[in-house]
PDB file of N, CA, C and O in Angstrom, chain B, residues numbered from 101:
ATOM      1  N   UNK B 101     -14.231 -12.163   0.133  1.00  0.00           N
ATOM      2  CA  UNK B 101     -14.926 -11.532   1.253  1.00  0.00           C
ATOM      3  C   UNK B 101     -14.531 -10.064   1.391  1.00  0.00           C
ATOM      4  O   UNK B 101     -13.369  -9.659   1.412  1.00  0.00           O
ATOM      5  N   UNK B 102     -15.593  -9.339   1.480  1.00  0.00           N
ATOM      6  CA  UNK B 102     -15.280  -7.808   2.233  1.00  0.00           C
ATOM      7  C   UNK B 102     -14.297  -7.597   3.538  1.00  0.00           C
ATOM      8  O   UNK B 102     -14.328  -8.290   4.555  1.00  0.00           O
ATOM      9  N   UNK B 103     -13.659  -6.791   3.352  1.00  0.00           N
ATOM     10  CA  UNK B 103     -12.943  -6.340   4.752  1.00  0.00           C
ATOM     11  C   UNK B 103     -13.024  -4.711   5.175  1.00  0.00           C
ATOM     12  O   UNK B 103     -13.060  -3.639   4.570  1.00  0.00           O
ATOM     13  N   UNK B 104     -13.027  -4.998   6.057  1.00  0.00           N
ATOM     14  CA  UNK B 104     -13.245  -3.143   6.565  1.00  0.00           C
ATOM     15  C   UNK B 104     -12.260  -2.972   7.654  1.00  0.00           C
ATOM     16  O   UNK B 104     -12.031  -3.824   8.513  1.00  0.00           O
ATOM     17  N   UNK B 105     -11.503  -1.429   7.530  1.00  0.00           N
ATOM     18  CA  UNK B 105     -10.401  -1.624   7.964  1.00  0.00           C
ATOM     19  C   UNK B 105     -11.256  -0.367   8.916  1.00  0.00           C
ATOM     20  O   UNK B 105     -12.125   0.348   8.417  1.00  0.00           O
ATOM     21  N   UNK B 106     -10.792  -0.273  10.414  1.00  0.00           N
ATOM     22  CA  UNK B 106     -11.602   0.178  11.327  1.00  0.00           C
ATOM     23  C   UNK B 106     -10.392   1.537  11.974  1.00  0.00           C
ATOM     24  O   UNK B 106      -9.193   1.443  12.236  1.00  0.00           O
ATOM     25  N   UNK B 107     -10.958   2.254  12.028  1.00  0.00           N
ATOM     26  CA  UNK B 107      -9.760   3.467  12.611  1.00  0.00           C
ATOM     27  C   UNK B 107      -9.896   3.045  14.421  1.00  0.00           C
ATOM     28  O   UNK B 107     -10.843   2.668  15.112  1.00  0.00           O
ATOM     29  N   UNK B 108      -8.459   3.331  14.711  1.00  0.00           N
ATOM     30  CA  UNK B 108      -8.409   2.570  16.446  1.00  0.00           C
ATOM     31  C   UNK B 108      -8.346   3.916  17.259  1.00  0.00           C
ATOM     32  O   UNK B 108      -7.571   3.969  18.214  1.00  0.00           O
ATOM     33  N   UNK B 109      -9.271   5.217  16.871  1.00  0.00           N
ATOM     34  CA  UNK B 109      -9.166   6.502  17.394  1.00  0.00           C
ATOM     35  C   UNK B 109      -9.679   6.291  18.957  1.00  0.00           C
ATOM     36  O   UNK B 109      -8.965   6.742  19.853  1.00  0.00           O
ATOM     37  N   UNK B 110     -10.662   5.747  19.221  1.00  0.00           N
ATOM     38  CA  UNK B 110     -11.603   5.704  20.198  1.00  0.00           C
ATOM     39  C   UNK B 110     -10.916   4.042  21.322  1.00  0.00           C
ATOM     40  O   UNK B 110     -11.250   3.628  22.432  1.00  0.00           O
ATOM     41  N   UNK B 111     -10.247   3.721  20.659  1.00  0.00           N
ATOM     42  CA  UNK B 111      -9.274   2.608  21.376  1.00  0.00           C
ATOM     43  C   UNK B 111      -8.963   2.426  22.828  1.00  0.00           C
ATOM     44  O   UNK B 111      -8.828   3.489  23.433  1.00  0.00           O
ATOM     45  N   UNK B 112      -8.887   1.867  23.188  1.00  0.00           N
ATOM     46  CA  UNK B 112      -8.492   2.068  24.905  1.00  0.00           C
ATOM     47  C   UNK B 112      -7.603   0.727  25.428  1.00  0.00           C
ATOM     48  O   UNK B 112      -8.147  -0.359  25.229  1.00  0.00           O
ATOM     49  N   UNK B 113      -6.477   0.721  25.984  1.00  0.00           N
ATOM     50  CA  UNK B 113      -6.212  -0.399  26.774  1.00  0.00           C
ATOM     51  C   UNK B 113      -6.354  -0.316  28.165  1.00  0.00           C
ATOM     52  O   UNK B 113      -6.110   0.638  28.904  1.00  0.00           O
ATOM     53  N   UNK B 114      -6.950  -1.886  28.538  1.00  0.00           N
ATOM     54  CA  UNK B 114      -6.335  -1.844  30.050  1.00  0.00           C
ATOM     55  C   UNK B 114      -5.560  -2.274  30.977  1.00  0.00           C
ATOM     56  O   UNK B 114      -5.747  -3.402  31.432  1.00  0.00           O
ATOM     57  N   UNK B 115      -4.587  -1.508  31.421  1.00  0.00           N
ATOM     58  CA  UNK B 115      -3.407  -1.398  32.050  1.00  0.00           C
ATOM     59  C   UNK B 115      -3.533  -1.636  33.762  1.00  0.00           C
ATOM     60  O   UNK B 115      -3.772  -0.842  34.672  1.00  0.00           O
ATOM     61  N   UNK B 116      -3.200  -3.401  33.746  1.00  0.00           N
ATOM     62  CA  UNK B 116      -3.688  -3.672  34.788  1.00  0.00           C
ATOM     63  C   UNK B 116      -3.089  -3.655  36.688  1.00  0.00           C
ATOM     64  O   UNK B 116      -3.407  -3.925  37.847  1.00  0.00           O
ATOM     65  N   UNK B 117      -1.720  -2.955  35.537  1.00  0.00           N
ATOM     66  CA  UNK B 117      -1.002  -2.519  36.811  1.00  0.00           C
ATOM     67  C   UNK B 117      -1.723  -1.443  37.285  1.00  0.00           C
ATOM     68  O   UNK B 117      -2.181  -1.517  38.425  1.00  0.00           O
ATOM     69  N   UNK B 118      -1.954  -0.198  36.441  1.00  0.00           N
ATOM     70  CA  UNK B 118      -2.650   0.850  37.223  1.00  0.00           C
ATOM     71  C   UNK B 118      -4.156   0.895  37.279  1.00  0.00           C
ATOM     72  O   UNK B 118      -4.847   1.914  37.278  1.00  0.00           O
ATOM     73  N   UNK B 119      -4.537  -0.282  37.326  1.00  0.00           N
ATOM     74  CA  UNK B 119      -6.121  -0.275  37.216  1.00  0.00           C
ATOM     75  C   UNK B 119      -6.703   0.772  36.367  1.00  0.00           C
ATOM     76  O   UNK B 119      -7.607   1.318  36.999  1.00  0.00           O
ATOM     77  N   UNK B 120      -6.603   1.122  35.555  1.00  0.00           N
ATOM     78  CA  UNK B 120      -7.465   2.036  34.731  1.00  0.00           C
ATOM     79  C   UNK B 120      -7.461   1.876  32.786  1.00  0.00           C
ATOM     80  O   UNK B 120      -6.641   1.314  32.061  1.00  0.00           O
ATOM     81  N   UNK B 121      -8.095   2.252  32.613  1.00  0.00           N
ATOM     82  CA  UNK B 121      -7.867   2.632  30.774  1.00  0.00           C
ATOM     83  C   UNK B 121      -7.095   3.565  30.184  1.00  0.00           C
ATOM     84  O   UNK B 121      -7.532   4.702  30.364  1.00  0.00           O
ATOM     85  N   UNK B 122      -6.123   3.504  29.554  1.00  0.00           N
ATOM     86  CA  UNK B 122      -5.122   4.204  28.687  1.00  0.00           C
ATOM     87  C   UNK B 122      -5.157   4.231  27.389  1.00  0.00           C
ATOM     88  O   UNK B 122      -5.154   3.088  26.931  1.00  0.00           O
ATOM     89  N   UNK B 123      -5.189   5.028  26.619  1.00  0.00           N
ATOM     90  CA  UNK B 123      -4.634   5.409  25.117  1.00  0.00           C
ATOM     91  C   UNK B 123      -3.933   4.350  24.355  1.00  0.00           C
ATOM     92  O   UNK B 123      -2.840   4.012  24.808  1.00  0.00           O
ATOM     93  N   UNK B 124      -4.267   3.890  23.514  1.00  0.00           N
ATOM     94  CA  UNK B 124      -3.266   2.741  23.145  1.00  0.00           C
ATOM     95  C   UNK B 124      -1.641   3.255  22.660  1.00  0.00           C
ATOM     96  O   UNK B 124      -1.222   4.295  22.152  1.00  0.00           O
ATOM     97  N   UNK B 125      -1.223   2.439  22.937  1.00  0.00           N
ATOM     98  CA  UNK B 125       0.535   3.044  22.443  1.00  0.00           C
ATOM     99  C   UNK B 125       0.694   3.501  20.924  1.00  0.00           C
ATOM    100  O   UNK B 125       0.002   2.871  20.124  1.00  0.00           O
ATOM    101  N   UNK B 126       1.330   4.288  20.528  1.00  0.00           N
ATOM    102  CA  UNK B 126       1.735   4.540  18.946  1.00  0.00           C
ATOM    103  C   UNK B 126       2.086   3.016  18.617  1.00  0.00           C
ATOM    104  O   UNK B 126       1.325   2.472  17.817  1.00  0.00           O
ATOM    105  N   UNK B 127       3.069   2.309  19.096  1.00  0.00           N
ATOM    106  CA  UNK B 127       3.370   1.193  18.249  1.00  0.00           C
ATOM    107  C   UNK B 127       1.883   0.212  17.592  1.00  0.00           C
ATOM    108  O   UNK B 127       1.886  -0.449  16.554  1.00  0.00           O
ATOM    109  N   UNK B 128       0.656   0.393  18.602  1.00  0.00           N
ATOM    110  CA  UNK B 128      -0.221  -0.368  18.065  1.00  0.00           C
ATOM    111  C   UNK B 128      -1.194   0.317  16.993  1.00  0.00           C
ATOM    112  O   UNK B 128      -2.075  -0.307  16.402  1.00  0.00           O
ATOM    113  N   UNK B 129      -0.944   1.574  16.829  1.00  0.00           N
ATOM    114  CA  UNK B 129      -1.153   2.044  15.688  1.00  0.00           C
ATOM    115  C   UNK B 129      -0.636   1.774  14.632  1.00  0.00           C
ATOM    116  O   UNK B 129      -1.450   1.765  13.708  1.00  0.00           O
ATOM    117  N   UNK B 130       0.810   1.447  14.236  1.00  0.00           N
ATOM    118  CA  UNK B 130       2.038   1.182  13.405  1.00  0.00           C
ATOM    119  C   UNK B 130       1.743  -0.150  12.874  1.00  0.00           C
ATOM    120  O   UNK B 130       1.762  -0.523  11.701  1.00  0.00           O
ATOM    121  N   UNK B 131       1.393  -0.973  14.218  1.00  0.00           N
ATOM    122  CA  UNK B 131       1.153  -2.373  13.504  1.00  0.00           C
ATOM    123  C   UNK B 131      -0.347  -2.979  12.675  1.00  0.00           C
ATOM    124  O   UNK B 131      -0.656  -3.943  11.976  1.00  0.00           O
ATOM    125  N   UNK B 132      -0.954  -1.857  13.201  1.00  0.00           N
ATOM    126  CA  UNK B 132      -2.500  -1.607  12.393  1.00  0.00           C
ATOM    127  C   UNK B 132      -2.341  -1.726  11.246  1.00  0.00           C
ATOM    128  O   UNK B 132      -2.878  -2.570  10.528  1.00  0.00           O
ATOM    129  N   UNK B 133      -1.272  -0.553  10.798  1.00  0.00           N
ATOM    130  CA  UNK B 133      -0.923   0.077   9.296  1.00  0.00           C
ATOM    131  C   UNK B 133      -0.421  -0.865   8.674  1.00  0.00           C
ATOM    132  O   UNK B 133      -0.739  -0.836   7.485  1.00  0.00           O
ATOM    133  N   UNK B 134       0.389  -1.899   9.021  1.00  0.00           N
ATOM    134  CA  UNK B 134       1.543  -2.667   8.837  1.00  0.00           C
ATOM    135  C   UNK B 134       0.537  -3.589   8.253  1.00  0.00           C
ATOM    136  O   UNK B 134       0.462  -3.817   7.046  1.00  0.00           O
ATOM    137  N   UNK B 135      -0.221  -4.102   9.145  1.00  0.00           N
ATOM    138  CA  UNK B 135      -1.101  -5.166   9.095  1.00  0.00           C
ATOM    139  C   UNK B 135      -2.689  -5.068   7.445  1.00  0.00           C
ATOM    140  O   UNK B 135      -3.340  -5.820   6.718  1.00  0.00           O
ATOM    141  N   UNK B 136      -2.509  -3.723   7.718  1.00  0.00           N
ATOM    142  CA  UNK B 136      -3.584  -3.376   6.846  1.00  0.00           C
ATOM    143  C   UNK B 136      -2.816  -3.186   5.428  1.00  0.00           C
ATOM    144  O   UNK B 136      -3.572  -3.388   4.478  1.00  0.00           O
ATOM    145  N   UNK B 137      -1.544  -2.859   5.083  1.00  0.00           N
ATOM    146  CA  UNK B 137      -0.867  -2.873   3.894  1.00  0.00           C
ATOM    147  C   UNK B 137      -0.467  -4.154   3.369  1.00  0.00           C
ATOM    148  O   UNK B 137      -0.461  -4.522   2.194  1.00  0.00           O
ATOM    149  N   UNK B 138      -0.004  -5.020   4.815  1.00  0.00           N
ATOM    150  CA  UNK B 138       0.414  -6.648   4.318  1.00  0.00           C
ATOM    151  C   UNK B 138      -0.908  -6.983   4.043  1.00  0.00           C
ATOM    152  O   UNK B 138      -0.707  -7.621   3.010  1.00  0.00           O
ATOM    153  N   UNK B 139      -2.100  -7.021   4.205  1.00  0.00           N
ATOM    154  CA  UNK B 139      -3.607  -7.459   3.655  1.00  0.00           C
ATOM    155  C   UNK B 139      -3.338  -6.999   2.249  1.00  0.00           C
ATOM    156  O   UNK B 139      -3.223  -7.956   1.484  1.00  0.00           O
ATOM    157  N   UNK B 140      -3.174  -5.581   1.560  1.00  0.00           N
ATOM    158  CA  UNK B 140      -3.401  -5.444   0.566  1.00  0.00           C
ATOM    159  C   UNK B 140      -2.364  -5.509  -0.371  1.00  0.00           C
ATOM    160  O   UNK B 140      -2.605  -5.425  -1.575  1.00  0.00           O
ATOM    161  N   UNK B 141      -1.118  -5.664   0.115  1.00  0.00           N
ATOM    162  CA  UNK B 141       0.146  -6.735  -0.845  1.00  0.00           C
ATOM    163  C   UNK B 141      -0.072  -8.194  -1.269  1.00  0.00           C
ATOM    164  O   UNK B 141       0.422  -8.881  -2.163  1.00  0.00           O
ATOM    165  N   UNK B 142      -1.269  -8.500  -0.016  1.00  0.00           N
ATOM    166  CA  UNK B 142      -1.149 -10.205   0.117  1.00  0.00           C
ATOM    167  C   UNK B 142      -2.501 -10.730  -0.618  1.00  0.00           C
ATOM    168  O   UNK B 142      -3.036 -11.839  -0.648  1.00  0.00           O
ATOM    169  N   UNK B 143      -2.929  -9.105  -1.370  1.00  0.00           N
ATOM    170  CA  UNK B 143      -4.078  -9.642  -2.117  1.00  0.00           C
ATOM    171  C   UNK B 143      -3.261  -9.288  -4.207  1.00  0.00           C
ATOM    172  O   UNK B 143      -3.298  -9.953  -5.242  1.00  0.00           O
ATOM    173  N   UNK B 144      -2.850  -8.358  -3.947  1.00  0.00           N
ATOM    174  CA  UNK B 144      -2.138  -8.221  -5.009  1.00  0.00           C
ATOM    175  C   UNK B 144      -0.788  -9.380  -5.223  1.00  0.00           C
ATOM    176  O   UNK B 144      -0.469  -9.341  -6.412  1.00  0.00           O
ATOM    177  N   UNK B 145      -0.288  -9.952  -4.781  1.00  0.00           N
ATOM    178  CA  UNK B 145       0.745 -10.811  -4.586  1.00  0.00           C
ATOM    179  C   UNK B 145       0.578 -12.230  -4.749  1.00  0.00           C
ATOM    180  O   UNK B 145       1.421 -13.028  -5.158  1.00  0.00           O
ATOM    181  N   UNK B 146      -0.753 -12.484  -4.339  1.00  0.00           N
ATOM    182  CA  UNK B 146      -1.244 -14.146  -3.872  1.00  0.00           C
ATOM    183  C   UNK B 146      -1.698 -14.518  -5.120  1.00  0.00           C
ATOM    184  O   UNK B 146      -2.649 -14.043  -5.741  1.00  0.00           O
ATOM    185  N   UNK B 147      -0.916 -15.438  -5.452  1.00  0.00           N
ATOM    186  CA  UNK B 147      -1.612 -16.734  -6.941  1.00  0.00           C
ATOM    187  C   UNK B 147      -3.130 -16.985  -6.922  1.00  0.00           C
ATOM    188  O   UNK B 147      -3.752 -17.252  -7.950  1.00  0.00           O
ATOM    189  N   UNK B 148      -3.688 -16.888  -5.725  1.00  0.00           N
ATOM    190  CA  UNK B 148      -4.981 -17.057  -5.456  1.00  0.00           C
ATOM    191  C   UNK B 148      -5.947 -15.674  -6.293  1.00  0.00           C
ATOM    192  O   UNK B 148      -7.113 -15.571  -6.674  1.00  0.00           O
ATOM    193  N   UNK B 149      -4.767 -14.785  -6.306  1.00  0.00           N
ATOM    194  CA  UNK B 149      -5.655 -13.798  -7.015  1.00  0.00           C
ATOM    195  C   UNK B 149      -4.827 -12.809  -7.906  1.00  0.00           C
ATOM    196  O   UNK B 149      -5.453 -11.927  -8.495  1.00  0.00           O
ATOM    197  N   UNK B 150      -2.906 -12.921  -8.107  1.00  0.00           N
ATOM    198  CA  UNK B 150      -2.754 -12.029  -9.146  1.00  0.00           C
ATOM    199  C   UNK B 150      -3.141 -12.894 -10.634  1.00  0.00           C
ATOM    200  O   UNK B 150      -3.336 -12.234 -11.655  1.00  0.00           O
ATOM    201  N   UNK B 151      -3.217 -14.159 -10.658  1.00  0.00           N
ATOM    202  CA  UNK B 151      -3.810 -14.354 -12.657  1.00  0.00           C
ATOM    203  C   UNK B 151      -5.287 -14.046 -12.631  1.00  0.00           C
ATOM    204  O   UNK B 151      -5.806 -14.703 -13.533  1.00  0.00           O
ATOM    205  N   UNK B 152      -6.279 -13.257 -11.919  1.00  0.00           N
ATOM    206  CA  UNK B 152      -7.642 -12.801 -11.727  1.00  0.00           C
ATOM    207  C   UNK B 152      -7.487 -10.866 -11.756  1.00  0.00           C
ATOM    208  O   UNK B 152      -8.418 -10.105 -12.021  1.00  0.00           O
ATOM    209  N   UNK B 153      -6.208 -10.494 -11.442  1.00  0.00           N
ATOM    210  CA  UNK B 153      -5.765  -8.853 -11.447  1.00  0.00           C
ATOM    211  C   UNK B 153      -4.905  -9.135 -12.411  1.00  0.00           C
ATOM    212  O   UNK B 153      -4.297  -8.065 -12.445  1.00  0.00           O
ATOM    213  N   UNK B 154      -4.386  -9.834 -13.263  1.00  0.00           N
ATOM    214  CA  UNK B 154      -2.963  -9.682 -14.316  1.00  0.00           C
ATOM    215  C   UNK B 154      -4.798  -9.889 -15.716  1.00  0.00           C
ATOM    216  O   UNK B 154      -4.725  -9.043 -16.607  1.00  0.00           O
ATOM    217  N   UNK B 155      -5.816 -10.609 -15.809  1.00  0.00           N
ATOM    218  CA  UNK B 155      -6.570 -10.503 -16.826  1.00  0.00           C
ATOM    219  C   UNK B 155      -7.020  -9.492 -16.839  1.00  0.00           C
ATOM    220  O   UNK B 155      -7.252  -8.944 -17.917  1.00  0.00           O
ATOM    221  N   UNK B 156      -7.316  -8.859 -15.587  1.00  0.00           N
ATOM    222  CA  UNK B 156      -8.415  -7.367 -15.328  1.00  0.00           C
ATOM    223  C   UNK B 156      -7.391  -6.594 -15.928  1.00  0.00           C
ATOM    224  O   UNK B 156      -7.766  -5.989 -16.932  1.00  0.00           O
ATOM    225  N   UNK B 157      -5.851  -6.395 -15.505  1.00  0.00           N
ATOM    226  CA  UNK B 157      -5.554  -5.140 -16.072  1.00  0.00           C
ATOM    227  C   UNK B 157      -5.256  -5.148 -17.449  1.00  0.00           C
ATOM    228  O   UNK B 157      -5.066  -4.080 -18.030  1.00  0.00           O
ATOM    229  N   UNK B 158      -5.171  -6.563 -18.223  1.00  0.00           N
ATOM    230  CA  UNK B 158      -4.487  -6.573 -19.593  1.00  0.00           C
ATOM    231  C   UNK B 158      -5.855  -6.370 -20.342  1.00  0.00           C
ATOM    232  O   UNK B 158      -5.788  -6.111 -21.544  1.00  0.00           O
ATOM    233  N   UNK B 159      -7.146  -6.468 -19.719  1.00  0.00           N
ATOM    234  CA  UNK B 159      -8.459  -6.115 -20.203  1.00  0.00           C
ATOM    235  C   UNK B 159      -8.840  -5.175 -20.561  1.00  0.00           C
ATOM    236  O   UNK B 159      -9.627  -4.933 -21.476  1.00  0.00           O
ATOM    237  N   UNK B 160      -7.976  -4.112 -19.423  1.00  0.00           N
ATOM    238  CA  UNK B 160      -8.529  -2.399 -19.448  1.00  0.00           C
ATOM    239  C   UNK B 160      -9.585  -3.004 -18.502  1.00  0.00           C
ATOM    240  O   UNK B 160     -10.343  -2.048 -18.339  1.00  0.00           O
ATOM    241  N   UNK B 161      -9.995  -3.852 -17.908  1.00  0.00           N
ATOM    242  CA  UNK B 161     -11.346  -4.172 -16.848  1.00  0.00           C
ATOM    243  C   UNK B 161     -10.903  -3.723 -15.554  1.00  0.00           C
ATOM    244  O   UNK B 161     -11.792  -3.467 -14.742  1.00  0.00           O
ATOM    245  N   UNK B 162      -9.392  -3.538 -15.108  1.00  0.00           N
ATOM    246  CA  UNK B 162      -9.182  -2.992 -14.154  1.00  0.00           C
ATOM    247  C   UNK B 162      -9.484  -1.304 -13.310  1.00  0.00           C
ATOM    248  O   UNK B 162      -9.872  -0.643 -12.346  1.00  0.00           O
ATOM    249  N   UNK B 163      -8.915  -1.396 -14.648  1.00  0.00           N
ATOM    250  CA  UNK B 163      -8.897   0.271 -14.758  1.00  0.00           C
ATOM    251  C   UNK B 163     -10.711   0.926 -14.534  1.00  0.00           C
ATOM    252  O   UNK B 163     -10.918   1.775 -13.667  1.00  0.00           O
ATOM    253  N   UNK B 164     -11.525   0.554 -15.154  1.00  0.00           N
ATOM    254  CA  UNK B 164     -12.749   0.686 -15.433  1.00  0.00           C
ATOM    255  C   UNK B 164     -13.102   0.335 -13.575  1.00  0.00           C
ATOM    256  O   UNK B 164     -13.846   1.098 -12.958  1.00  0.00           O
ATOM    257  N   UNK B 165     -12.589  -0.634 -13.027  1.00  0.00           N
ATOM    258  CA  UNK B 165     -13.538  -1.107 -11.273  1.00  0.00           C
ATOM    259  C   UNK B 165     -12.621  -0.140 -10.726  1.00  0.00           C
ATOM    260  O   UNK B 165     -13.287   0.517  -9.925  1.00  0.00           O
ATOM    261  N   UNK B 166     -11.186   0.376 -10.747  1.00  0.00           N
ATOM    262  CA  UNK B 166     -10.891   1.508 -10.158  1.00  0.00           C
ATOM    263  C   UNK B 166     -11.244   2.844 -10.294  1.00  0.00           C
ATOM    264  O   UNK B 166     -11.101   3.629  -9.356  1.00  0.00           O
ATOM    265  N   UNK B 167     -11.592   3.105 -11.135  1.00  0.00           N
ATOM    266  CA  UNK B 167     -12.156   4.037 -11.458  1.00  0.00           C
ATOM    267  C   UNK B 167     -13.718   4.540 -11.031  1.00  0.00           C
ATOM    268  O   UNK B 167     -14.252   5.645 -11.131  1.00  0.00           O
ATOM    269  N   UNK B 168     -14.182   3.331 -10.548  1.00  0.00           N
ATOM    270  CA  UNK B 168     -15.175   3.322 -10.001  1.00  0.00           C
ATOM    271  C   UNK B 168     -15.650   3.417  -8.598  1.00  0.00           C
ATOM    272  O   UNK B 168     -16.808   3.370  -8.183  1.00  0.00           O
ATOM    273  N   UNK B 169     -14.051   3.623  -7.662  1.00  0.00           N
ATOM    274  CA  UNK B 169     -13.828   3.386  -5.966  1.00  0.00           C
ATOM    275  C   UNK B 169     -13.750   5.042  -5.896  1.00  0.00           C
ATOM    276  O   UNK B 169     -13.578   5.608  -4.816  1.00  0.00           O
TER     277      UNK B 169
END
């Protein structure tokens, strides 16, 4: 499946002690990043899919679909 990783610029929480909308905190930016790198370790990493990236790169087939992003 496709994934699309979404920038949280326009983000807002609401902070219901002060009744209003706030900026989201840096930390939930951090865990965005965190979250979006463990996705792409956990696609390079996972049995489900490194003997499908270990044929592509011993193919030269890898190289050729990166090359293509």
């Amino acid at each position: 499946p496709e994934h699309e990783i979404y920038s949280l610029g326009g983000f807002r929480i609401w902070n219901i002690r002060r009744n209003r909308f706030e900026d989201y905190p840096r930390e939930v930016d951090t865990l965005n990043r965190y979250l979006v790198n463990n996705l792409q370790a956990y696609i390079f990493c996972s049995p489900d899919y490194y003997d499908d990236l270990k044929r592509l790169a011993l193919s030269g087939d890898l190289d050729a679909i990166l090359g293509q992003l």
